[in-house]
N, C-alpha and C positions, 0 to 999 in steps of 0.2 A: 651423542646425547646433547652438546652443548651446541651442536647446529640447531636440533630441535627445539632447545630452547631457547634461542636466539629467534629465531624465525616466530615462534609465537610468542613473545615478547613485541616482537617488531609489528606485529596483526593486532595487539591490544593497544600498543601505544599508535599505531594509525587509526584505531577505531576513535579510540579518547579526540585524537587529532581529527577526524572526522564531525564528532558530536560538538565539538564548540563551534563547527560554522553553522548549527540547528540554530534556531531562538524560538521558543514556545510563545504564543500569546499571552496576551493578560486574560488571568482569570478572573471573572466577574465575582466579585464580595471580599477579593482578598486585600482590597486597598487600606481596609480599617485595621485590620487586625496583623502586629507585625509578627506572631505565631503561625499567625496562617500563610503568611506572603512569603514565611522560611519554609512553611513544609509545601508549597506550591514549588517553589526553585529546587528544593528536593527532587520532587515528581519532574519534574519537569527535565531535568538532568539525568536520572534514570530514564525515565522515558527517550530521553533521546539516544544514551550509550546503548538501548534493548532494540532500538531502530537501524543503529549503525551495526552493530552486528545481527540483527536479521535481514539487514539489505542482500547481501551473497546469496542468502537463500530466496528472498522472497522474488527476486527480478526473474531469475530464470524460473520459478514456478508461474507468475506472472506470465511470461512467456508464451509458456506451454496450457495454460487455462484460456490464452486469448487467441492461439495456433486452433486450439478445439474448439473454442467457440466459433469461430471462421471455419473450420470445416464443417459443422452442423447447423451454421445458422442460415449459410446459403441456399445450399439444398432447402431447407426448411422455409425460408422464404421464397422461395421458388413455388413452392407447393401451395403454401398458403397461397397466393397471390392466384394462383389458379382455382385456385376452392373456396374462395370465398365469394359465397354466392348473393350473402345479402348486400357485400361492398360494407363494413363499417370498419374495417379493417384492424378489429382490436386486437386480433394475432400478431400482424406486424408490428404493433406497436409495443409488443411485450417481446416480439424477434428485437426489436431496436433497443429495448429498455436493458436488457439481458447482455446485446452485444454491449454497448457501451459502458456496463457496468464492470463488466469481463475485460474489453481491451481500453476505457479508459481511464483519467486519472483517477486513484491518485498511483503515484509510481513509485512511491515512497510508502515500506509500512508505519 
């Protein structure tokens, strides 16, 4: 029992230690108001310990959304590219728009 708790001890305190290499941007209107620039550092610190530990999940689904995108956008542009008869090719551009939405950034939730 006290491996168990050792071990996810050790997963929270490297998440914590993960989230402080984040820095969040400035938010735009919070400069006047020093109410608001405490509950933006707030958000902003949650926001990034709910990043570190949904990274474990999110990369390898990531993964797997951008493996099936590649298997069906190929084929799929394949086809297009043969059947399009008028040539304006606004299929492929929505094959392209899809794939790179799918396998590119960002890589981080």
């Amino acid at each position: 029992m006290t491996v168990r708790r050792s071990r996810f001890m050790a997963y929270v305190l490297l998440g914590v230690v993960l989230t402080s290499c984040a820095t969040a941007p400035p938010q735009p209107g919070t400069y006047g108001s020093p109410a608001a620039a405490a509950e933006s550092e707030r958000t902003s610190v949650m926001g990034s310990i709910l990043s570190a530990l949904a990274l474990p999940i999110f990369i390898p689904f990531k993964v797997a959304v951008c493996a099936a995108t590649v298997v069906f956008v190929a084929p799929a542009a394949a086809v297009v590219a043969v059947s399009d008869s008028y040539g304006t090719g606004w299929q492929r551009d929505l094959l392209n728009e899809g794939f790179s939405q799918n396998c590119g950034p960002p890589w981080l939730p």
